[in-house]
C-alpha positions in Angstrom: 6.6 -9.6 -1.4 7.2 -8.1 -5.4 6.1 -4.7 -4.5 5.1 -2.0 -2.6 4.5 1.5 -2.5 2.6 3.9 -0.4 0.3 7.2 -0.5 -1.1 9.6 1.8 -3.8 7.0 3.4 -2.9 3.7 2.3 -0.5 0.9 0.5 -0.2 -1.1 -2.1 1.1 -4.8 -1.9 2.0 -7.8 -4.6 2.6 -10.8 -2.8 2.4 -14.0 -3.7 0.7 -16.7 -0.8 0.5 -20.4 -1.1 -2.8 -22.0 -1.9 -3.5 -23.1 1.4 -3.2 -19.6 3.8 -5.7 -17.4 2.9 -6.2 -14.1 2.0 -7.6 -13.0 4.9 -4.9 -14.7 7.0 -2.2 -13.0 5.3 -3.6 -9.7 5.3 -4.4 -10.2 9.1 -0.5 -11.6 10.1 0.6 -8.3 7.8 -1.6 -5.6 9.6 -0.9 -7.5 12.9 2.8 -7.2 12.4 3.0 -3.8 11.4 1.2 -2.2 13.8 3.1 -4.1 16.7 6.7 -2.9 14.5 5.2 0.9 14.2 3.7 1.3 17.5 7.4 0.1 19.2 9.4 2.4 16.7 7.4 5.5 17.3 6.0 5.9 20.5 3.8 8.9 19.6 2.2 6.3 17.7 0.0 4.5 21.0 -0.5 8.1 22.0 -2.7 9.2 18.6 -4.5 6.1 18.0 -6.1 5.5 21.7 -8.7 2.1 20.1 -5.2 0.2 19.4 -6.0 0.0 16.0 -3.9 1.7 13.4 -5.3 -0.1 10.5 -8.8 -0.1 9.0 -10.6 -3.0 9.1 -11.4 -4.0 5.0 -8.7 -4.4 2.7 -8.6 -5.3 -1.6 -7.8 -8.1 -2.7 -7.5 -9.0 -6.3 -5.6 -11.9 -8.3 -3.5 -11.1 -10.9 -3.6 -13.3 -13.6 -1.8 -12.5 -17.2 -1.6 -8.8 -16.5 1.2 -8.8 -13.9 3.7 -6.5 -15.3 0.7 -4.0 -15.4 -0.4 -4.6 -12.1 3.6 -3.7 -11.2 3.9 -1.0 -12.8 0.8 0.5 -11.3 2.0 -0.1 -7.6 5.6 1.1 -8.3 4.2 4.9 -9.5 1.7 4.9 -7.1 1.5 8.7 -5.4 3.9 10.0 -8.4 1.7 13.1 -9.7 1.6 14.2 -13.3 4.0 17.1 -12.9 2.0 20.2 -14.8 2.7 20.8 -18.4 3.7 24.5 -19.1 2.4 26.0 -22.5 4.5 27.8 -24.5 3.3 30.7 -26.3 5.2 32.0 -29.3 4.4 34.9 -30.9 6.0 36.3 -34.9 
C-alpha cells in the first residue's frame, strides 16, 4: 500500500499489485478482509448491515502511469475542505 485516505462514503487506495493477480482479485481479498476485521472490532457493525455486506459491489480502478506524485497528492488531501476565505473591508 503507498496511500490511503478516507471521506464520508468511501476510500482512496495506491497499491501497487504484481502483474499476475488481478485487479479484481485484489480489490475482492481487500473488501473481504476488511469487513471480516470491522465486523469483529465493532459488533454494532453485523447489527446495521443485516445483507452481510458492508461494501458496495463496484470499485475504480485506474493505472497510474507518469503522474504518480499527482495521483499522491490527491489521495493524501482527500476530505480536507477549502477552509473559507474572509474578506477584509477597509475603509479611509
Amino acid at each position: 500500500m503507498v496511500a490511503i485516505n478516507v471521506d464520508n462514503d468511501h476510500l482512496h487506495l495506491q497499491i501497487e499489485i504484481p502483474p499476475d493477480i488481478s485487479v479484481a482479485a485484489v480489490v475482492q481479498q481487500l473488501k473481504s478482509s476488511s469487513s471480516h476485521y470491522l465486523k469483529k472490532k465493532y459488533k454494532f457493525i453485523k447489527e446495521m448491515y443485516l445483507d452481510g455486506s458492508i461494501w458496495s459491489v463496484g470499485y475504480f480502478s485506474s493505472t497510474i502511469g507518469l503522474n504518480e506524485e499527482q495521483i499522491s497528492k490527491y489521495i493524501k488531501y482527500q476530505g480536507n475542505k477549502d477552509l473559507p476565505k474572509t474578506a477584509r473591508l477597509e475603509f479611509s
